[in-house]
C-alpha positions in Angstrom: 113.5 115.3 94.3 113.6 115.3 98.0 115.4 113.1 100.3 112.9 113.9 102.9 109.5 113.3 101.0 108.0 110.3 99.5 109.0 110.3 95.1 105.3 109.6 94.5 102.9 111.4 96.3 105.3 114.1 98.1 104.4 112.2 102.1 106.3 112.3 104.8 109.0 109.3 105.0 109.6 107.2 108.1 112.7 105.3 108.4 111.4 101.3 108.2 115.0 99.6 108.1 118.3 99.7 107.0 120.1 96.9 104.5 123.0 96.6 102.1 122.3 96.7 97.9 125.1 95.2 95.6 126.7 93.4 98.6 128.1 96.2 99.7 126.7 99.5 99.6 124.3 100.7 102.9 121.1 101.7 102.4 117.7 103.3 104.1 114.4 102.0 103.3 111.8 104.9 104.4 107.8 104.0 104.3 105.7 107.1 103.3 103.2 108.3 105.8 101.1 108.9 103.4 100.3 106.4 100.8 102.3 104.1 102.6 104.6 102.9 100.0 108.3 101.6 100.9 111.5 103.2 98.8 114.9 103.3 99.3 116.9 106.3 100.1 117.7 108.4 96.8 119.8 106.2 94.9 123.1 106.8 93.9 124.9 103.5 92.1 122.6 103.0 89.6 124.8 103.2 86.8 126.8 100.2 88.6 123.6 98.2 89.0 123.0 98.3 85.3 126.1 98.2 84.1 126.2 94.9 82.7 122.5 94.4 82.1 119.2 95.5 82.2 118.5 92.3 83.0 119.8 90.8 86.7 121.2 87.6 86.4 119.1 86.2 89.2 116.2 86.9 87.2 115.9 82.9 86.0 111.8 83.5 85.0 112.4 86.0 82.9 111.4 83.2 79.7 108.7 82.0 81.4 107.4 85.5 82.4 107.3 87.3 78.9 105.0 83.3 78.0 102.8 84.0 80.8 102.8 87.9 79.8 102.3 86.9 76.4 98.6 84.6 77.3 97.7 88.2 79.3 97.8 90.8 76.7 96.9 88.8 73.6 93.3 87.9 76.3 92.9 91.5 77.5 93.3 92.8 73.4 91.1 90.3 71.9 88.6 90.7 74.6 88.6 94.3 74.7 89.9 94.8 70.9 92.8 96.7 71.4 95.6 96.3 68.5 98.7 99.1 69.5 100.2 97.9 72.2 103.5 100.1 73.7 105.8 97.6 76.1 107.6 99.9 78.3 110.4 98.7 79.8 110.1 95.6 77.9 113.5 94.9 77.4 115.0 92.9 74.7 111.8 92.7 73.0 111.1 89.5 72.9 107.2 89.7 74.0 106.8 92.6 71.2 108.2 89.7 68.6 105.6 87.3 70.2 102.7 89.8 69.9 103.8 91.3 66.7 103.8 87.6 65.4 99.9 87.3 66.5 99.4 90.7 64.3 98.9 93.2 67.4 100.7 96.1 66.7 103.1 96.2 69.2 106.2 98.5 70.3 108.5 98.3 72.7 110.5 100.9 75.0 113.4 100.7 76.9 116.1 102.9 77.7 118.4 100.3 79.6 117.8 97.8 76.7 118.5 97.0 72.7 115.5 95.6 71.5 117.1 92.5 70.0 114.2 90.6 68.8 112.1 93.4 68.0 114.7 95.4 65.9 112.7 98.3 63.8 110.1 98.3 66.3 111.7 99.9 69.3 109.8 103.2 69.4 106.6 104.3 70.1 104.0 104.5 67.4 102.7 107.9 66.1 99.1 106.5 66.9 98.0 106.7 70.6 98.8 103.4 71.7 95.4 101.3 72.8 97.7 99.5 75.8 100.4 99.9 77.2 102.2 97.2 79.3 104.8 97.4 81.8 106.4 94.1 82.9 108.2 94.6 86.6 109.3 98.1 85.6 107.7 100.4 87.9 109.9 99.2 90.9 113.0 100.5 89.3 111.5 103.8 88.8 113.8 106.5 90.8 111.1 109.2 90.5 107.7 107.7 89.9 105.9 111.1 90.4 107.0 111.8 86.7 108.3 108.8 85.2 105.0 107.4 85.6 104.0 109.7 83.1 105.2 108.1 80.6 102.4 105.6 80.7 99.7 107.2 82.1 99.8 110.8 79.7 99.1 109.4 76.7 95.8 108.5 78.3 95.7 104.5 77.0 92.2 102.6 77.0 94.4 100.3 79.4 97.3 99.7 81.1 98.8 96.3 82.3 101.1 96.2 84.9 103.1 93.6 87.2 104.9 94.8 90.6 104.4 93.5 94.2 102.8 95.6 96.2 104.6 96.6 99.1 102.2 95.6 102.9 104.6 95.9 105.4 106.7 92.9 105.0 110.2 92.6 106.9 114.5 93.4 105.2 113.9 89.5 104.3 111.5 90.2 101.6 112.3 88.8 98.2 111.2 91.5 96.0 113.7 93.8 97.7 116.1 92.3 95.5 119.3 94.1 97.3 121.9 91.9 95.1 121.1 93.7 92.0 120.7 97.3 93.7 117.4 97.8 90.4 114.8 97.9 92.9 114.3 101.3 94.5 110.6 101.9 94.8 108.1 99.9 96.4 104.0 100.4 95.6 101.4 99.7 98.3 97.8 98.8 97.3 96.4 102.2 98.4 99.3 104.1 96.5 98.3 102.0 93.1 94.3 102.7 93.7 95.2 106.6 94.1 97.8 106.5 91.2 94.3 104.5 89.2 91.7 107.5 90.9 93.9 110.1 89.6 94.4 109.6 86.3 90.8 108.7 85.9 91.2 104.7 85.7 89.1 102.0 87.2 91.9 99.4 89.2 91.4 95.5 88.7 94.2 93.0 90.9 93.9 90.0 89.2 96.3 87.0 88.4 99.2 89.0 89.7 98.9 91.9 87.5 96.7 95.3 87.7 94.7 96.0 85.1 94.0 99.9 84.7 91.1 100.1 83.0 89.9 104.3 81.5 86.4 104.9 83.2 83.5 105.0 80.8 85.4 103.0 78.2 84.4 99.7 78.8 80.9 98.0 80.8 81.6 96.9 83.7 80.4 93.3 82.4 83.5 93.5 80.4 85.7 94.4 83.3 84.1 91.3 85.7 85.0 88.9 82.7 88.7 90.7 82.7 89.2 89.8 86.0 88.6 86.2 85.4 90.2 85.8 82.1 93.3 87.2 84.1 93.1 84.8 87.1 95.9 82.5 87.8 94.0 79.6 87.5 93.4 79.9 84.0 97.3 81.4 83.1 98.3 77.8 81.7 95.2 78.0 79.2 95.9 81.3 78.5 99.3 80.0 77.6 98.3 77.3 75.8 96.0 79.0 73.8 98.3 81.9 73.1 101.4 80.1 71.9 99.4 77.7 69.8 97.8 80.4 67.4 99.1 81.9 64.3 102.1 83.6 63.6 101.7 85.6 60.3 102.7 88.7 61.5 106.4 86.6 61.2 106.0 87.4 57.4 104.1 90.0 57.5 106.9 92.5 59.5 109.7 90.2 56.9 108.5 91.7 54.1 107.5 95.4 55.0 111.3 95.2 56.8 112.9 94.0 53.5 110.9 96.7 51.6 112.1 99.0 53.7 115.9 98.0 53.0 115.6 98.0 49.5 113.9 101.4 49.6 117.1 102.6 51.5 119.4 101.2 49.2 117.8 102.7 46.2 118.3 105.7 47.4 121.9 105.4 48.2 124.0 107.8 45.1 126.0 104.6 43.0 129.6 104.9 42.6 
């Protein structure tokens, strides 16, 4: 990586402004020229802005996010009838429990995090997952030019992803997030429609998300009703609706989990 070129599509950088991270640490912010995406200078105190947590402590809707996350990928695999789903980033795992519960086969990655309530199901499947989902993840990405691969290469059906897109706004703007020193890289619109055109995706912006979408997979009649069923007027039915279903996948993963314990202890040599 380059201190002088843009960490996703190689640009020329431009110095925008200049701000303190962790409440006391300078740093640059550089727009590229290019696909005019904001990132700070290469960081170099990440390791003290995760050292207590993946998770910030001002990040007070991170509940409510994996509920609304949890309406938006149970919609998008029912309607498009995708079952493997691969979280990355997801953290403690708490939206792989919630989908795992509904009977999507879900996994979850996360190299900052223990997946607590998803414990036996934090690595990838050896199926090619049918979506993959990143939560506020790509923003912490210090090289997106490969990291990103880690969603895109294994060349998904779809991928659903939330960051704010980065339009020119001013040192003030929330999403920087400078108290927890996580955020480092900012995506414009035009950045996230090249990343889409690249890796041969159709883009949809809807409800707060993007919705990747593999061209020739799905009819574009398919895609139109995506966009709605992802708007944010419908996310409190898509909540309701999501949270009120089923949940035998509860038992389901109990047993196989227990069988999988007692399979381990019978093979233990006795004393």
């Amino acid at each position: 990586m380059s201190e002088d070129t843009c960490r996703l599509c190689v640009g020329s950088l431009n110095l925008r402004f200049c701000g303190t991270v962790l409440g006391r640490h300078p740093v640059r912010y550089f727009e590229c020229l290019a696909c005019a995406s904001l990132q700070t200078e290469l960081p170099h105190r990440l390791g003290e802005a995760y050292a207590e947590s993946n998770l910030s402590p001002l990040d007070t809707g991170a509940a409510q996010r994996n509920l609304n996350n949890l309406g938006a990928v149970l919609a998008i695999a029912r309607w498009l009838g995708l079952r493997r789903v691969l979280d990355f980033g997801g953290g403690d795992g708490l939206l792989v429990r919630m989908l795992r519960d509904r009977e999507l086969e879900a996994r979850v990655m996360d190299r900052h995090a223990q997946p607590t309530y998803a414990l036996g199901f934090g690595q990838p499947s050896p199926e090619r997952p049918d979506l993959v989902t990143a939560f506020e993840v790509l923003e912490h990405f210090v090289n997106p030019r490969e990291e990103l691969g880690a969603l895109f290469d294994p060349q998904p059906p779809a991928l659903l992803i939330s960051t704010d897109a980065w339009n020119g706004q001013g040192l003030d703007w929330p999403y920087l997030a400078p108290e927890t020193g996580q955020h480092v890289f900012f995506y414009s619109k035009r950045a996230l429609a090249d990343l889409s055109a690249r890796e041969g995706y159709r883009l949809i912006r809807a409800g707060g998300y993007w919705l990747f979408l593999r061209r020739n997979m799905f009819p574009l009649w398919r895609e139109r009703i995506e966009r709605v069923l992802l708007s944010s007027r419908l996310r409190d039915i898509r909540n309701a609706w999501a949270v009120t279903r089923g949940t035998p996948g509860i038992m389901l993963d109990h047993d196989q989990l227990a069988g999988n314990i007692r399979a381990g202890a019978d093979k233990q040599p006795r004393r």
